[in-house]
Every structure is written in structure tokens, then in C-alpha cells.
C-alpha positions as CSV (number, residue, x, y, z in Angstrom):
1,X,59.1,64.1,-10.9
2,X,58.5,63.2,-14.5
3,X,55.8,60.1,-15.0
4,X,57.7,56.8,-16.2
5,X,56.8,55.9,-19.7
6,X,54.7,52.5,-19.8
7,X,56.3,49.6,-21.5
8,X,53.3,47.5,-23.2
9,X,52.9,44.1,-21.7
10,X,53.6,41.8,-24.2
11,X,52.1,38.6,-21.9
12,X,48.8,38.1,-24.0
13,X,45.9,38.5,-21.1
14,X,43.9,35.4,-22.7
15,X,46.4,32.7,-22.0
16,X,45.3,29.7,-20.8
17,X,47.4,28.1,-17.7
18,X,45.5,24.0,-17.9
19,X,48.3,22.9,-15.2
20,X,48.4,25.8,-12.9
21,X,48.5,24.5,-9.1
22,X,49.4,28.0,-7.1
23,X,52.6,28.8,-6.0
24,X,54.5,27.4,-2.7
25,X,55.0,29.4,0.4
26,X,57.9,31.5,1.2
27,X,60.4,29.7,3.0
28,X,60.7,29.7,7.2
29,X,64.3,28.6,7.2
30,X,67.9,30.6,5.9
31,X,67.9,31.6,2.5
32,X,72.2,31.1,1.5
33,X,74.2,33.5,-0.8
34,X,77.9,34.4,-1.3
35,X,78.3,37.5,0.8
36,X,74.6,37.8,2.6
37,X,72.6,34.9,3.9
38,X,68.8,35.8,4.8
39,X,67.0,34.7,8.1
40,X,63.1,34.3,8.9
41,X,62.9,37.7,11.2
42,X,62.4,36.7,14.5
43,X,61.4,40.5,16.1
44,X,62.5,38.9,19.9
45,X,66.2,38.5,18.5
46,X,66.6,40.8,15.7
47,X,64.2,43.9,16.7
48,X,66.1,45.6,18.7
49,X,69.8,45.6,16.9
50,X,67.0,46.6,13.9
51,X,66.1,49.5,15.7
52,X,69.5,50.6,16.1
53,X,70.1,50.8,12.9
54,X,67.3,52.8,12.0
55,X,67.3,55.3,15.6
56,X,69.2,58.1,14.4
57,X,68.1,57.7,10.4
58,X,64.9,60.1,10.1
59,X,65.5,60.9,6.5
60,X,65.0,56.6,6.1
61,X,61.7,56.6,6.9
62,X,60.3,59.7,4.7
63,X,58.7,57.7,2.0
64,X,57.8,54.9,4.3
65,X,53.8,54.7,5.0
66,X,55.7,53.8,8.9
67,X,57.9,55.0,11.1
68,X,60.1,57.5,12.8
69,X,59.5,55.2,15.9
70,X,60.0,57.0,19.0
71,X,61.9,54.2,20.7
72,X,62.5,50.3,20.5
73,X,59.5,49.2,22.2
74,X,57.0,50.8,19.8
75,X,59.4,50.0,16.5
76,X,59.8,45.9,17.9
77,X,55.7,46.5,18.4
78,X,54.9,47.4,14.8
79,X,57.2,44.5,14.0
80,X,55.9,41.5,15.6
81,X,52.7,43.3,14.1
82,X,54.1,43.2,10.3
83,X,55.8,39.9,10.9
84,X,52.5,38.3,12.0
85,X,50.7,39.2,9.2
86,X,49.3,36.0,7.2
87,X,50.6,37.6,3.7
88,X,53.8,38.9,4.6
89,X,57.0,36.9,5.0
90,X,60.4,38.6,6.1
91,X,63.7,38.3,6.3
92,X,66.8,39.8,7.9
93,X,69.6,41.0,6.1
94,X,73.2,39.4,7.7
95,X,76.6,39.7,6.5
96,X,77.8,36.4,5.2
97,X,80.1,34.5,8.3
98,X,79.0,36.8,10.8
99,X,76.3,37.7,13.4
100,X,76.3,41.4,11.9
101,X,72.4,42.4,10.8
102,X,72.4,45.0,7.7
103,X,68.5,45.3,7.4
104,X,65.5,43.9,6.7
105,X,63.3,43.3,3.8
106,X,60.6,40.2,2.5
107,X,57.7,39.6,0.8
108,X,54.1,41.4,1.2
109,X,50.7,40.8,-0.6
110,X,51.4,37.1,-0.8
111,X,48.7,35.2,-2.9
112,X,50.0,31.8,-3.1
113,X,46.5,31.1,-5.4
114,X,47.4,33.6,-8.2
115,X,51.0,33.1,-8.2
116,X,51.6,37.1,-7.0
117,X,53.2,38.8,-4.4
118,X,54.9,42.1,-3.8
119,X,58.7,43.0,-2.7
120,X,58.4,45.1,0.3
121,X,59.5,46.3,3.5
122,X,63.0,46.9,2.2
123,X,65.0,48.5,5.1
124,X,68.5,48.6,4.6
125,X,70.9,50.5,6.8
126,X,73.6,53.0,5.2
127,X,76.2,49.9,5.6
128,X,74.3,48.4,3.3
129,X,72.9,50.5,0.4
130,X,74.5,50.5,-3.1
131,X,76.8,47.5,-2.0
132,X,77.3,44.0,-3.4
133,X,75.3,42.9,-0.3
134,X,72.3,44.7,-1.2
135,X,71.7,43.7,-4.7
136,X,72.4,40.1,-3.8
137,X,70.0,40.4,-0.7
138,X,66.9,41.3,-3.3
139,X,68.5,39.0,-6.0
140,X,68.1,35.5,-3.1
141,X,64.4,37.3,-2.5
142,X,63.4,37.0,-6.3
143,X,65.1,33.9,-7.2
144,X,63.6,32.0,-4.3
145,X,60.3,34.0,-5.2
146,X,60.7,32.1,-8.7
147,X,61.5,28.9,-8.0
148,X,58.4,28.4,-5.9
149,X,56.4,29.2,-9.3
150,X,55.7,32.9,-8.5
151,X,54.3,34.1,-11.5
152,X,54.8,38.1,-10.7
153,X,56.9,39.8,-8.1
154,X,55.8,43.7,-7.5
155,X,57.8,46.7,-6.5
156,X,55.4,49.2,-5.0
157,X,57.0,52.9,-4.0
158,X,55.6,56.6,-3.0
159,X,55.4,58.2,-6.4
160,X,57.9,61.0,-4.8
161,X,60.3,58.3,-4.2
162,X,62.6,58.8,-6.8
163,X,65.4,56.8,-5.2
164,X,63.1,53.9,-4.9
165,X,61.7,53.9,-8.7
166,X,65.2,54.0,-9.4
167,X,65.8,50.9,-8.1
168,X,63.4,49.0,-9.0
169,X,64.4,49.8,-13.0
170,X,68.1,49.1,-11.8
171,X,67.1,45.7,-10.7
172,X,65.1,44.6,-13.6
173,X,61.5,45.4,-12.5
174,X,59.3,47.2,-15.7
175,X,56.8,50.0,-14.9
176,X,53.3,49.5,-14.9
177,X,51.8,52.9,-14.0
178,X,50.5,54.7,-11.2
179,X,48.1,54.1,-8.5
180,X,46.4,57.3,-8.0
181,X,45.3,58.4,-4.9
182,X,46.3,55.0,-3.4
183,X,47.0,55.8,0.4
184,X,47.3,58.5,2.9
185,X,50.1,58.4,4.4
186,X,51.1,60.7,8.1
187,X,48.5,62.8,6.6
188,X,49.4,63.3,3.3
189,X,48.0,61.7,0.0
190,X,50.4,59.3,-1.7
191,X,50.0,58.1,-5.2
192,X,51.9,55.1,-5.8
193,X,54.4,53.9,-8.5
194,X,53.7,50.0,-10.0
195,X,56.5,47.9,-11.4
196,X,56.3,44.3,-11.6
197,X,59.1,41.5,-13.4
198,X,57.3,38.2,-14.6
199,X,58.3,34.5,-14.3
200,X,58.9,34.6,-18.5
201,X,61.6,37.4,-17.9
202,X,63.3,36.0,-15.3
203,X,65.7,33.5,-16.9
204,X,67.7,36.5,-18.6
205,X,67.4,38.7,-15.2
206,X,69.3,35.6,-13.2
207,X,72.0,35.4,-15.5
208,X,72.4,39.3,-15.8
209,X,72.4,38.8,-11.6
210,X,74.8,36.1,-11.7
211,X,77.3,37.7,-13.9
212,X,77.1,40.8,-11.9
213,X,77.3,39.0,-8.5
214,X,80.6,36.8,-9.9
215,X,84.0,37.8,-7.8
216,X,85.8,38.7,-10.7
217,X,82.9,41.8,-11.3
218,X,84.5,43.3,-7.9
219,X,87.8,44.7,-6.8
220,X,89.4,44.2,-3.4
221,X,87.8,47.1,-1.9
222,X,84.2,45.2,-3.0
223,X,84.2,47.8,-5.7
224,X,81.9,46.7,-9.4
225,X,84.3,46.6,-12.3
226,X,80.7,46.9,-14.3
227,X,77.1,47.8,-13.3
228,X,74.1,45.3,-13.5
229,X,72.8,47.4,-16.0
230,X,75.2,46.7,-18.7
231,X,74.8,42.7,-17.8
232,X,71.2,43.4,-18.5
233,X,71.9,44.9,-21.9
234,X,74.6,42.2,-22.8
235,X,71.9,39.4,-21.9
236,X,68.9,41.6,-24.1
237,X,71.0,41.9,-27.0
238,X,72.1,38.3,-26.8
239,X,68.6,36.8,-26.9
């Protein structure tokens, strides 16, 4: 695939932060929104309807430094695993007034001290890609990353991910570059594409987010009227 062009960081690297105190920690409790609410992943009561989703989905796991698992035991093993892990904090995806799980995704890399963490683990099943649930699922993962005075969220992918990068710009993220030589991965080198959004660009994101996410953008069938992208460009050419 062709190499992203890199935007210039306009955030000069000599500013001084006198009343910096570290960001708060990600949240161990349900995380609201209008048609997905988010739950601290509990791999006892989630894993295995997880694992379901994902048992008969090889293709999902091809960029993914994890998985095909062979069955639930050794997927609901990496899990607790993952879960466990003092940096990480994640989140299953449910369908708002139901018990239905869509997926999973959270936070990795956490540094509480620096104000920095990385959006990862994102494992949504086919119900749930390219819907209004998905894009509100990542949108309650970055506000909330926000409002506890994250300074930078990351979006990390395998550089042949093209799917993946393409996200990330559709949600807002900027590219940084690439990680060369960063991992290898089921016995393969992966280099790694960087994106990042900052706490400075996330005022005009939200709104873009909000005005997307608003009823009246979707039809009956839960169809967009108009893609996040064009409430991104109203809200650039606005400021």
C-alpha cells in the first residue's frame, strides 16, 4: 500500500504544562450512549458469547498480533490475560436495552503520568462493523479518554492493514508515520502505522461526532443521511 503522507504537528514541542497533574484512570463502571452502552469486560461472563462471535471469523484475526484461537478455553485464557494487564482497560460492546454483546474494544499503553494511551483491542463482530453502533462505541472510548485529561489517544495498526488505517482517518485520528520493523507477528515482520488525535483537537471532533450521531443523521433502517467525514469538514471550515 501507498505510505500516508505526514501532517506536521503544529503542537510546539517546547511548551510548558506549570499545572499538569496526570490524567485519571479509565473508568471500572458502564460507560452510557444512545444506541451502545460499554461494560468493564468481565472474561467469566462475557468470554465465552465473545468467542462466539469471533469462532467462525478467521479472516478477523489476520492483522491481529493474536488469535485464530482454537477453542473457548484458550481465547477466554488470553483474555483474562489481556484484561489483567496493569495498562490496559477494556470494555464490551452491548446493544443499547439489551443483553446482546457486539464486541470488544478499550484502552492499551495507559500512562496515567504523561497523559497517553493508545486505542486498541478493537474486536467488533460483522453485526457491528460500519454501523451507528460502532462509531458511537469508539466515539464514548475517546470522549471519556478526554475528559479524564488524556492528552493523546493513539491508533496503532499492521501497516498492511488498509481497513484499519482507514479508520482511524475516518474517525478523526492524524498520521504520524511508521514504526519500522516494530513486531513479529505469527512469524512474519510487521511494521506498524502511528496515528494519534490530541486533547487541542478534540472540541471540533466531538461536535463533528455529535452531529453525526444525532437521530435525524439516520433513516429508519439505521441508515446515515451524511458521513462523519463531511461533519468533520463542516466543523474545519467553520473554525
Amino acid at each position: 500500500m501507498n505510505s500516508p503522507q505526514v501532517t506536521p504537528h503544529s503542537t510546539p514541542s517546547s511548551q510548558r504544562l506549570p499545572n499538569w497533574r496526570s490524567a485519571g484512570k479509565a473508568p471500572n463502571a458502564p460507560i452510557q450512549g444512545q444506541s451502545v452502552f460499554l461494560l468493564p469486560l468481565d472474561p467469566p461472563r462475557h468470554g465465552e458469547a465473545l468467542f462466539k462471535l469471533f469462532a467462525n471469523d478467521e479472516a478477523h484475526w489476520a492483522h491481529l498480533p493474536y488469535g485464530p484461537f482454537a477453542d473457548a478455553e484458550s481465547f477466554m485464557s488470553w483474555l483474562a490475560l489481556t484484561v489483567s494487564a496493569a495498562d490496559a482497560a477494556l470494555y464490551a460492546v452491548f446493544k443499547k436495552d439489551s443483553n446482546q454483546v457486539l464486541g470488544f474494544l478499550g484502552y492499551r499503553q495507559i500512562v496515567q503520568a504523561h497523559g497517553t494511551l493508545e486505542i486498541g483491542h478493537v474486536n467488533f463482530s460483522q453485526a457491528l462493523r460500519q454501523t451507528r453502533m460502532a462509531s458511537e462505541a469508539m466515539y464514548l472510548l475517546l470522549k471519556t479518554a478526554f475528559e479524564l485529561g488524556y492528552r493523546r489517544c493513539e491508533w496503532r495498526c499492521d501497516s498492511r492493514n488498509a481497513a484499519s488505517a482507514k479508520a482511524a482517518r475516518r474517525l478523526g485520528f492524524q498520521f504520524e508515520g511508521m514504526l519500522r520493523q516494530a513486531m513479529v507477528v505469527k512469524g512474519r515482520n510487521r511494521d506498524t502505522l502511528l496515528f494519534s488525535m490530541l486533547d487541542g483537537e478534540w472540541d471540533g471532533l466531538c461536535q463533528a461526532y455529535e452531529a453525526y450521531l444525532a437521530d435525524d443523521n439516520f433513516d429508519a433502517e439505521g441508515r446515515q443521511l451524511h458521513s462523519l467525514g463531511r461533519f468533520m469538514a463542516k466543523d474545519c471550515a467553520l473554525a
